[in-house]
N, C-alpha and C positions, 0 to 999 in steps of 0.2 A: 655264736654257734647255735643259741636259740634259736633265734629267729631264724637262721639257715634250715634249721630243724622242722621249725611249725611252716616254710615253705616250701619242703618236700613234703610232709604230709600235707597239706593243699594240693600239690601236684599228685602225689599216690591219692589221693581221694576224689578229683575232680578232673583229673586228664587221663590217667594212666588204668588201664582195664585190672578189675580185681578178681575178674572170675570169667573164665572163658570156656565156653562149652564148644567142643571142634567135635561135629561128627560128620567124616566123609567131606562134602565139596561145603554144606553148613554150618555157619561159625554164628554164634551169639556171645557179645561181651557187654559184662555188667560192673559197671563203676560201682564206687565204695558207696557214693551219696544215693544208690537207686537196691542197695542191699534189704531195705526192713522190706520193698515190693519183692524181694524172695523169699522171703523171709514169711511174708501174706500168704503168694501165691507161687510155692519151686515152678510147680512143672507150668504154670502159664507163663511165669516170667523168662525163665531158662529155656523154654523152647519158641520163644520171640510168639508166641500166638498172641499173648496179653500184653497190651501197653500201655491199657485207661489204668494207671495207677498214678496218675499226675498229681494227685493230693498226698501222699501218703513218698512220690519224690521230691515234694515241694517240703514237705515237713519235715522230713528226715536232711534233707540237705540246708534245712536250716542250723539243724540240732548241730551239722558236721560244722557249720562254718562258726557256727557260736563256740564249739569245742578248738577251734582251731586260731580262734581270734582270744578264747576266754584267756590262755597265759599271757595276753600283752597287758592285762590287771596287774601284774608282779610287778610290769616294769614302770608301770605310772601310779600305782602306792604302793608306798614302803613300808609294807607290812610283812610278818612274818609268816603270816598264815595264807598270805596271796599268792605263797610258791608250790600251793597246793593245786591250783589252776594247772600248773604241767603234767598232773596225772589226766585230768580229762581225755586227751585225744586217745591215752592207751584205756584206759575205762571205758570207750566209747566203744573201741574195737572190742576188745574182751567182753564186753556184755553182747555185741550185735555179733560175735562168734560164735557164744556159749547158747541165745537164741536161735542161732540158724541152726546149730549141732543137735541141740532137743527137738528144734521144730522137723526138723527132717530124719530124726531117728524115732518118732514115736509111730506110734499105729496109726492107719490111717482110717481104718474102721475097727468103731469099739466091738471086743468083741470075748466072750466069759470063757475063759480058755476049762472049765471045770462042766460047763452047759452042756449039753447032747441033742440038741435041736439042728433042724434045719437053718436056720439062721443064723448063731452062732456055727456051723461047720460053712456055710458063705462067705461068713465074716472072716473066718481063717483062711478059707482059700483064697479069697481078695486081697486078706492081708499079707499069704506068702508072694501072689503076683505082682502086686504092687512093689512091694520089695523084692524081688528078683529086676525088676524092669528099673526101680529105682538104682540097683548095681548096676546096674547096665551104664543108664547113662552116668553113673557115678565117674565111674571109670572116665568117660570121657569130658568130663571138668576136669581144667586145670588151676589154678592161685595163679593169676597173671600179676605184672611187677609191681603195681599199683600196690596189693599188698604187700608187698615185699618190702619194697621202701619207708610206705607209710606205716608198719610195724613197726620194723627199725628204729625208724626215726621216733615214733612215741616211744619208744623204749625206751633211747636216747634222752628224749627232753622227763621222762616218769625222774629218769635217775637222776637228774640235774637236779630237779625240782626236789626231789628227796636230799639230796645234798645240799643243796642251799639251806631247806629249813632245817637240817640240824645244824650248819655254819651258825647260821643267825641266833638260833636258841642254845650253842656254846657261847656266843657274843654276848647273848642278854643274862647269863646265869654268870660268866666273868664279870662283866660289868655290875653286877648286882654282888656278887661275894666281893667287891673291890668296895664297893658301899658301905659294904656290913664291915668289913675290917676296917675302913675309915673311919666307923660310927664308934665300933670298940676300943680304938685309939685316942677317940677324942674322950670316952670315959674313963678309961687308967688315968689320963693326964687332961683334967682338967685345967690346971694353969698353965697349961701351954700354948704358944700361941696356935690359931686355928689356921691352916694354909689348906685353900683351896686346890683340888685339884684342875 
């Protein structure tokens, strides 16, 4: 079920579109692994003008594949704490969401809302146009299934990996109180014989 899980997010992250701007007869869609260049740059990336961001999709799409490869560590060492690798892909999302949300909800020109100048009364007007036009095309993004999946599915493998490392650390604190009662039986009765378990 892992693995089934970490190859639908590879597919929601590298095939399937996670953000689709439809306005009228013009469509731009942007995969998961080219999100931190909207992240950069909304409105050059989202309205297809910009698309010298080849360093910054080369770098992020390496971050995605290393998130997406890091839980196969759980399965080739037997560690307790290697089941912590299944949170990355939803960690990954969750931070490069929580950035786009801030990045795109702040001002876009600073501007001292207490000031009485010419410049700060520019700064507000810019800033209410910008964000009125920002609604605008707001409205028309949509979450294509790319997200949709590759959510799920980190969601999916977060909780696995949460369950497994408490499985493992009930195993090692049983295993260990089975010890300690071992150890306090062989002291009551020291002439008796010792039997391994």
């Amino acid at each position: 079920m892992a693995l089934a899980a970490l190859g639908a997010i590879g597919v929601g992250w590298f095939l399937l579109t996670t953000l689709l701007v439809n306005i009228g007869l013009w469509q731009e869609s942007v995969r998961f692994y080219d999100v931190w260049t909207v992240i950069e740059d909304p409105v050059g990336r989202l309205s297809g003008l910009n698309h010298a961001h080849a360093l910054a999709t080369l770098g992020f799409g390496v971050v995605c594949a290393a998130a997406v490869l890091a839980p196969t560590i759980s399965i080739l060492y037997r560690r307790n704490d290697a089941w912590l690798t299944y949170l990355m892909p939803f960690a990954l999302m969750t931070t490069s969401c929580a950035v786009l949300y801030a990045k795109s909800s702040s001002s876009y020109f600073p501007a001292d809302a207490a000031a009485h100048s010419v410049s700060a009364l520019l700064a507000r007007i810019a800033n209410a146009a910008v964000s009125r036009a920002g609604d605008t095309v707001a409205s028309h993004i949509s979450i294509g299934a790319g997200a949709y999946v590759a959510m799920l599915c980190s969601i999916f493998l977060a909780l696995r990996g949460v369950m497994k490392l408490r499985s493992a650390t009930l195993q090692a604190r049983t295993a260990a109180s089975t010890d300690e009662d071992l150890a306090a039986r062989r002291q009551r009765d020291p002439g008796a014989r010792q039997i391994e378990p």
